[in-house]
N, C-alpha and C positions, 0 to 999 in steps of 0.2 A: 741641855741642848748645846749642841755646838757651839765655839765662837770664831766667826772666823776672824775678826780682829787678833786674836790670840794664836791662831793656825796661820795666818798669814807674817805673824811675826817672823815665827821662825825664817821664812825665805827673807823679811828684811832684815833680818841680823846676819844671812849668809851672805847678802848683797852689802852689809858694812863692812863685813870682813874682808871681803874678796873684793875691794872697789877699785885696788888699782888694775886687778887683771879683768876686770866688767868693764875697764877704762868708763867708768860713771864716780861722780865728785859727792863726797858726804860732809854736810856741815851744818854747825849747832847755831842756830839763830839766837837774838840776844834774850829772847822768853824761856829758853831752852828746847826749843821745836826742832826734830832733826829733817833737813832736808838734803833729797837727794836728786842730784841733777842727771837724769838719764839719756840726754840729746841736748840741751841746748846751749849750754858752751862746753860740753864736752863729747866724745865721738858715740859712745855706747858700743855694744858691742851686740853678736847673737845669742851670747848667752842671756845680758844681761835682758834682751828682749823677750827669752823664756819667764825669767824668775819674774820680771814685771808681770808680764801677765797671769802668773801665777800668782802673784800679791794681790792683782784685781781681781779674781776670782776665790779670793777670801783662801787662799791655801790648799781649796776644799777639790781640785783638779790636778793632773798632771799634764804637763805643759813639755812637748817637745817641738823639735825640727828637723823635718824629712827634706835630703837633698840626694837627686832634685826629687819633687812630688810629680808624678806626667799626670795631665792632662788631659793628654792625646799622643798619641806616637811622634809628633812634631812639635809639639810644644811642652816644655816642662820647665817648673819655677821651683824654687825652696819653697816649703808650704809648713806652716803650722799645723801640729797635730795636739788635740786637746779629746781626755778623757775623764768625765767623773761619775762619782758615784750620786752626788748630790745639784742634780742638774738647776731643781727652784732658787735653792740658797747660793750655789757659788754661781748661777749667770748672772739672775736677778735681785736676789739679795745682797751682792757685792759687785758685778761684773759691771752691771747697767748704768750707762751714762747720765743719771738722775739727777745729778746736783752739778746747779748751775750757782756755780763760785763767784759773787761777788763785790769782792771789797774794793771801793776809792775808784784807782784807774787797772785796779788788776781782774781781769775774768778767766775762768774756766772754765771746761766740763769735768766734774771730778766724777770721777769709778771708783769702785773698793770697797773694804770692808766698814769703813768710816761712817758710811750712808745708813749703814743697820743700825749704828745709836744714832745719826739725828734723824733718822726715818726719812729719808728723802726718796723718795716721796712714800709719806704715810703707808696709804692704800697699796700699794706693792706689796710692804709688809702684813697687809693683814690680809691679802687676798693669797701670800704663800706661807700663812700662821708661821711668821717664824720674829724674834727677836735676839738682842746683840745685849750682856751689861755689861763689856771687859770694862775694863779700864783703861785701855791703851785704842787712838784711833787712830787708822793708818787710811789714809785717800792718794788713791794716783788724780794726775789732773792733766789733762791733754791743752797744752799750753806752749805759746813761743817766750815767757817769759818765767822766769824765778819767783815768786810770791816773797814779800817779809812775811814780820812777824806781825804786823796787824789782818793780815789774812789767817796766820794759824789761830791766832785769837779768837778769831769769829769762829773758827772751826771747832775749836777747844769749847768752845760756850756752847756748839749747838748739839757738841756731842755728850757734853757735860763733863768732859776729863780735863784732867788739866794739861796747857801748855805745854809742859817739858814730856805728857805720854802723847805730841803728836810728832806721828812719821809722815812726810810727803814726800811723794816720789813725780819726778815731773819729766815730759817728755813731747815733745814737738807731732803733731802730724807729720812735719816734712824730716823725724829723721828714722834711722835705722831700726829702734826701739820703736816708735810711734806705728811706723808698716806692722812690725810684727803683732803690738798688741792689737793691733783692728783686725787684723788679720785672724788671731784669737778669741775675734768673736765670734764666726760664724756657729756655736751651739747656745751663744746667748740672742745672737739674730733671731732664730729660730723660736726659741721658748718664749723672749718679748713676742712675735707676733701672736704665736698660740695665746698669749694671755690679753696681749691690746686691741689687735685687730678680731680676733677671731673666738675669744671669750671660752678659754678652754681653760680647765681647771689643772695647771702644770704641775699640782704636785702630785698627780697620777704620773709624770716622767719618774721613771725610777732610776733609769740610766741614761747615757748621753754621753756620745763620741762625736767628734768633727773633725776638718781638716781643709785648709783654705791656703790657696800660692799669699806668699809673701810680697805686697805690690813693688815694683821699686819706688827706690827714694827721690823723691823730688823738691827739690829746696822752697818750690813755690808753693805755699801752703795751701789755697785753694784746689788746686793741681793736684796735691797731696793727697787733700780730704777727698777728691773724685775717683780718684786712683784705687784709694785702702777702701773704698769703700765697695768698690768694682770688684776687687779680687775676692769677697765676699757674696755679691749680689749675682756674680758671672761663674766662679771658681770653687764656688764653697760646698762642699758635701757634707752631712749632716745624719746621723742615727739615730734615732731613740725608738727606747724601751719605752711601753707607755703599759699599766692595768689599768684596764680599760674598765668600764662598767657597763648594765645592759643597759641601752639607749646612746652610748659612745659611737660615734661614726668616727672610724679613725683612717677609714679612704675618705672618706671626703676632708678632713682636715688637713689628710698626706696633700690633694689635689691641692687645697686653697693655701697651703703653707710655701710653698720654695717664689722665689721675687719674679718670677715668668709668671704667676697669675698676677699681676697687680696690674692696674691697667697702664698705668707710668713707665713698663718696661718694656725697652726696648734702644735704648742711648745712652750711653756713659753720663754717670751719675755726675763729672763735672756739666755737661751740657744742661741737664734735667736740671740742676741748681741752679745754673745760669737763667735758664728761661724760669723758673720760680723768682728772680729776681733777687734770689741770696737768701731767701727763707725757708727756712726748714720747714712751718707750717704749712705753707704750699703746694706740700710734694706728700704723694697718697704715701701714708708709713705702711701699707702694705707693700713696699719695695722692699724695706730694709729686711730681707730677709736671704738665708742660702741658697744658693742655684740648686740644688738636689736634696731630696729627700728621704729617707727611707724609716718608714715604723715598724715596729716592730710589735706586735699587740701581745701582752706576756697570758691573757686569759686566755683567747684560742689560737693563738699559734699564727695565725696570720702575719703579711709580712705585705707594706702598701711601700709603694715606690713611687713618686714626681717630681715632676723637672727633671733638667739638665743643664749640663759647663757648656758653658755657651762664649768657647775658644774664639771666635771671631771678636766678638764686642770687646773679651779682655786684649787681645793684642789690638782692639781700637783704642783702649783707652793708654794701655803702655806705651803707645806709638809704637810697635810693630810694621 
C-alpha cells in the first residue's frame, strides 16, 4: 500500500532544497526534528503554498494555481486547483484537520501524512481500510507560533518514529501559505462531509478534481479563518468519480453535499462563528462543505450537479 509519509517526502526534500526561493526558513531542532517555517516569521511564497499543500495531501495529488480563476465575468481571484487519483487516502487519510496538537502552552491543528501512523483519529482510518508503517512522520500544523522540540517529541512517540525522522512544516491562517492551503481543501471538504455528516462509503470516490479562489491575506487571524474558509464554502467547485453500487443514490447525495444545503448557510463564516460564540461544536459541520458539486456515477454514466459560487457573500466576506 501506499505511503504517503514516504510520497510526501519527496515534495519536503524539494521544499529544503529550494527554501531560499520558497523564501520559507528550515531548521534542525536540538532532538534532531526538522522544522519548517512557512508564514510566520518568514513571508512564504505561491509556490511554497502549492507544495504545502501538496505535503498535506500525503503527495498523493497535484497541487496547482490558476490566475486569475473567474467566478463570474466580474469577479475573478487566483484559485487553487487540486487533482487526485486517490481521493479517501490523500484528503482524509492525510489532508483532514484531525489532530489537535497539544503540548504545555503550544496548540495546533495538524494535517498530513503524520496522522496515518498515530491514527488520528482511529476511526477515519478504518472506515477508509487504509494504513501508514514508514518511518519517517511528516504533520503540517496551522499555527501562529513555532513548536520546540518537546512538541516533536510527543509527535515522535505517537507515531512511533524517532525524533530526528520528524518534518514539521507550519504555517499561519493569516498568511499567504495558510489562504492557499485552505483554500486546497475544497475536495477534502467534500469527502469529509460524504463521510461525517452524510455516511457514505468514500472509497467508492475513485477520482476527485477541485478548485477554490485563494482568500486574501488578513493579518487578523480570526478574520482569516472566516475568510479561507468562505472561499471554500462560497467559491469552491468540486468533481468526483464515484462507482456506485445498486441502492447508491448519488443525486441525492449530489443535492445534500455542497454547504447551501446546510441550514447555517447563509452569512460569512467569520459572523456564524462569532454568533457560535467561538466554538466550532456549535456550528452544524454540514457547512464545511464546496459551493458546487458535480458527480459523476462511473457504472451508469449519469452525471448529478448541486449548488452554486455564491459571488455576493464571497465579496461580503473579502470586503468587496
Amino acid at each position: 500500500m501506499v505511503s504517503v509519509n514516504l510520497e510526501a517526502k519527496k515534495t519536503v526534500d524539494e521544499m529544503i532544497e529550494k527554501a531560499d526561493e520558497l523564501n520559507i526558513k528550515v531548521e534542525k531542532l536540538d532532538n534532531g526534528s526538522t522544522l519548517i517555517d512557512c508564514g510566520v516569521n518568514v513571508d512564504g511564497s505561491l509556490k511554497a503554498g502549492e507544495l504545502y499543500t501538496k505535503v498535506c495531501l500525503g503527495g498523493l495529488a497535484e497541487v496547482g494555481i490558476s490566475i486569475p480563476g473567474d467566478l463570474s465575468e466580474s469577479f475573478a481571484l487566483p484559485s487553487v486547483k487540486i487533482k487526485t487519483d486517490s481521493p479517501a487516502i490523500s484528503t482524509l487519510g492525510a489532508q483532514k484537520a484531525g489532530w489537535s496538537v497539544s503540548v504545555g502552552d503550544f496548540f495546533a491543528l495538524g494535517s498530513g501524512p503524520a496522522r496515518a501512523l498515530a491514527k488520528k483519529p482511529a476511526e477515519t482510518y478504518e472506515e477508509i481500510n487504509y494504513e501508514d508503517d514508514a518511518d519517517i512522520a511528516i504533520l503540517t500544523l496551522e499555527a501562529d507560533n513555532l513548536p520546540g522540540s518537546d512538541v516533536t517529541d510527543k509527535i515522535a512517540e505517537d507515531c512511533g518514529v524517532t525524533a530526528e525522522n520528524v518534518y514539521i512544516l507550519v504555517a499561519p491562517t493569516s498568511s499567504l501559505v495558510g489562504s492557499i492551503q485552505i483554500a486546497g481543501r475544497v475536495v477534502e471538504n467534500g469527502t469529509y462531509k460524504m463521510l461525517e455528516a452524510l455516511h457514505f462509503d468514500v472509497t467508492k470516490v475513485k477520482y476527485a478534481a477541485g478548485i477554490a479562489p485563494i482568500a486574501p491575506v488578513d493579518p487578523d487571524g480570526l478574520k482569516a479563518m472566516g475568510k479561507t474558509n468562505d472561499a471554500v464554502l462560497f467559491g469552491g467547485r468540486t468533481y468526483y468519480y464515484i462507482q456506485s453500487e445498486e441502492g447508491d443514490d448519488l443525486k441525492e447525495l449530489a443535492d445534500k453535499l455542497p454547504a447551501s444545503s446546510s441550514e447555517g448557510y447563509g452569512k460569512p463564516f467569520y459572523d456564524v462563528f462569532k454568533e457560535a460564540e467561538y466554538d466550532f461544536y456549535k456550528i452544524d459541520k454540514g457547512m464545511f462543505a464546496p459551493a458546487e458539486v458535480v458527480i459523476n456515477d462511473l457504472r451508469t454514466g449519469e452525471l448529478f450537479r448541486a449548488g452554486y459560487v455564491n459571488v455576493e457573500l464571497l465579496k461580503k466576506s473579502f470586503g468587496l
